[in-house]
N, C-alpha and C positions, 0 to 999 in steps of 0.2 A: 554537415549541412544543416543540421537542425539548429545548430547554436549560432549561427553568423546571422542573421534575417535582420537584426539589428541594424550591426555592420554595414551588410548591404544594401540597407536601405537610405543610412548617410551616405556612404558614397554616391547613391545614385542623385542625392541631393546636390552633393557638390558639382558633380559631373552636370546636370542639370545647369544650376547657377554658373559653370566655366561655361556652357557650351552659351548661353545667355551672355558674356562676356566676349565669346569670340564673335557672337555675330555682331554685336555694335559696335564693337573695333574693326570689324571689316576684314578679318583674318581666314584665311582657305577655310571657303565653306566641305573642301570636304576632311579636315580637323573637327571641326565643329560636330559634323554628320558622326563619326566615328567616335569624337566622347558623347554623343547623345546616344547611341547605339548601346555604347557602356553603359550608360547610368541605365539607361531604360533594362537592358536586362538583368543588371544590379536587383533594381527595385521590384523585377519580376521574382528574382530568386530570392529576394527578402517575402517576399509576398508569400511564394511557395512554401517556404521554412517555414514559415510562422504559421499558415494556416496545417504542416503538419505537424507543428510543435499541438497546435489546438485540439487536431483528431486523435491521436496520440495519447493524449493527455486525457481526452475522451473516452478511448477504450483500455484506459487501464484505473478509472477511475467510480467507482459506485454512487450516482448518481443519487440515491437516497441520504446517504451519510457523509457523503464529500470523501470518502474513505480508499484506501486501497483496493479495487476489488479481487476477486480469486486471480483472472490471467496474472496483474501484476504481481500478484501475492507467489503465484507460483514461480513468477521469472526471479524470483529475489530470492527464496530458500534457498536453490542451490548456490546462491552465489554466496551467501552468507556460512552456510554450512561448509564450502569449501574452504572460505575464509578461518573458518575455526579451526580448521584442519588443519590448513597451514601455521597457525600462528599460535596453535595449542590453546587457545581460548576457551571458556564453556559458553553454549547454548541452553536455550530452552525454546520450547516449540508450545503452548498453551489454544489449547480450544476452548470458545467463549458459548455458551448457549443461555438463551433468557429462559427460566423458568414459566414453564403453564401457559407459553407464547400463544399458545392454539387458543386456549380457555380464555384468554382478552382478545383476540380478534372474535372468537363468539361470541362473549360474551359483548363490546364494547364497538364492535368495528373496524374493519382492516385499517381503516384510517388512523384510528386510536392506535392501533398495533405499528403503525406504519410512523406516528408521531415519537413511539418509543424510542424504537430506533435507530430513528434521527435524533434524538438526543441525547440516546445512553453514550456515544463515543466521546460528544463534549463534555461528561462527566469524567469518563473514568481518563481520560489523557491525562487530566490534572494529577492522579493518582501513581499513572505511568512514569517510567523515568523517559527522559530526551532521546537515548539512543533507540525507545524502546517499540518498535512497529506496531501497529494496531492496525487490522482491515477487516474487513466484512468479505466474505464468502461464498454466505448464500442465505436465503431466510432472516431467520434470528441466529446465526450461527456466525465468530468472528473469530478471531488466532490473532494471537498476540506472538510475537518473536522477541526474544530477550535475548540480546546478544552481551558476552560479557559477563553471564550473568550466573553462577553456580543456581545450584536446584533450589536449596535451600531459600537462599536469597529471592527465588523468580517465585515461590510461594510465598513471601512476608509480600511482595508485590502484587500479584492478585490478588490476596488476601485486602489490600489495601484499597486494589481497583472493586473487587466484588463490595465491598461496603457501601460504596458511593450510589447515591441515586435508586432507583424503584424499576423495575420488579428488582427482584434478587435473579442472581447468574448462578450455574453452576460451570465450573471450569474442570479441564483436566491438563496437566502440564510432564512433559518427559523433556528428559534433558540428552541433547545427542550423545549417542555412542560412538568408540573408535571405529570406521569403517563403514561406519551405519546409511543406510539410505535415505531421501526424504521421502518416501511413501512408508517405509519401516515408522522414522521415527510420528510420520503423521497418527499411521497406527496405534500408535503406544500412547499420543496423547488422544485421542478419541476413547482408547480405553479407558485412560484416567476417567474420564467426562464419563462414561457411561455408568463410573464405579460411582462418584459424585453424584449422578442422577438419581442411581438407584435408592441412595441411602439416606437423601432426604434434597435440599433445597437451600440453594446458599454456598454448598461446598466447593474446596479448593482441594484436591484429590493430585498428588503425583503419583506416577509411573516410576516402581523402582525396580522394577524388575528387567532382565536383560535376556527374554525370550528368543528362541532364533528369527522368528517370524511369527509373531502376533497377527492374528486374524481380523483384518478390517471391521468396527462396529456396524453390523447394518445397522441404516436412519429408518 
């Protein structure tokens, strides 16, 4: 439904212009009545799709950043995770936070705060590889997903995204485990970030350990 709006909306064109056809050739106005009937609710249902394609597209998108925001962020992990699953691929799950975020909106203005980051994601994409998601979550807090991507490798990656642009990030990244959950592996990278936080500003921190169940960072 959501993808035809197009579709339905030339037909209802055509149907339109036939039914315009039959009436000046003089041909059983009730053919006529019957492709008008079509086209019209053609262009209703084009109309519909599209306006849910628009809200849709609304509530899964972060109006600050242009970004992914959390609902979609979270209808995609598992879909990607299961994907790994199946196809033996490595993941990486990466948590993005701005440094001293609090101390520029005091210091500067939430506006100032609010111009960051709206800008910080057109910086670091360039950094990002094509396959590689990037959204915003909540605050100054963002996850990056690397799919495809060994540990190793999704650290020379941040490492490349965190250089880019002002303030400086501090990231945490873990890489899925066999059978692993996504609130587990959420876990894991929150911890990285929290190890990164701690230890100064600027860092790219992985997650190597394979705890049973790591304890959620409180924010």
């Amino acid at each position: 439904f959501y993808d035809w709006p197009v579709t339905a909306s030339h037909f209802g064109v055509v149907a339109a212009c036939l039914t315009g056809v039959l009436t000046l050739t003089d041909n059983p106005q009730p053919v006529g009545i019957l492709v008008l009937i079509l086209g019209s609710a053609a262009v209703g249902a084009g109309v519909v799709g599209w306006l849910a394609r628009q809200l849709r597209a609304v509530a899964s998108t972060d109006l600050l950043t242009g970004l992914p925001n959390r609902q979609a962020f979270e209808a995609l992990l598992p879909r990607e995770m299961a994907r790994a699953n199946r196809d033996g691929a490595p993941l990486c799950l990466a948590v993005v936070d701005v440094d001293d975020f609090k101390e520029i909106n005091d210091t500067h203005g939430h506006q100032a705060g609010d111009d960051i980051l709206a800008a910080l994601p057109g910086l670091w994409q360039g950094a990002l590889r094509e396959a590689d998601v990037l959204a915003r979550v909540g605050g100054d807090e963002f996850v990056v997903l690397l799919p495809d991507c060994p540990l190793t490798d999704a650290v020379t990656v941040l490492e490349r995204m965190g250089a880019v642009g002002r303030p400086t990030c501090s990231v945490g990244v873990a890489a899925l485990g066999e059978g692993e959950s996504a609130d587990r592996l959420m876990a894991r990278a929150d911890r990285a970030l929290y190890e990164a936080k701690r230890t100064g500003v600027g860092r790219v921190v992985a997650d190597h350990a394979a705890d049973p169940e790591p304890e959620p960072v409180a924010r």
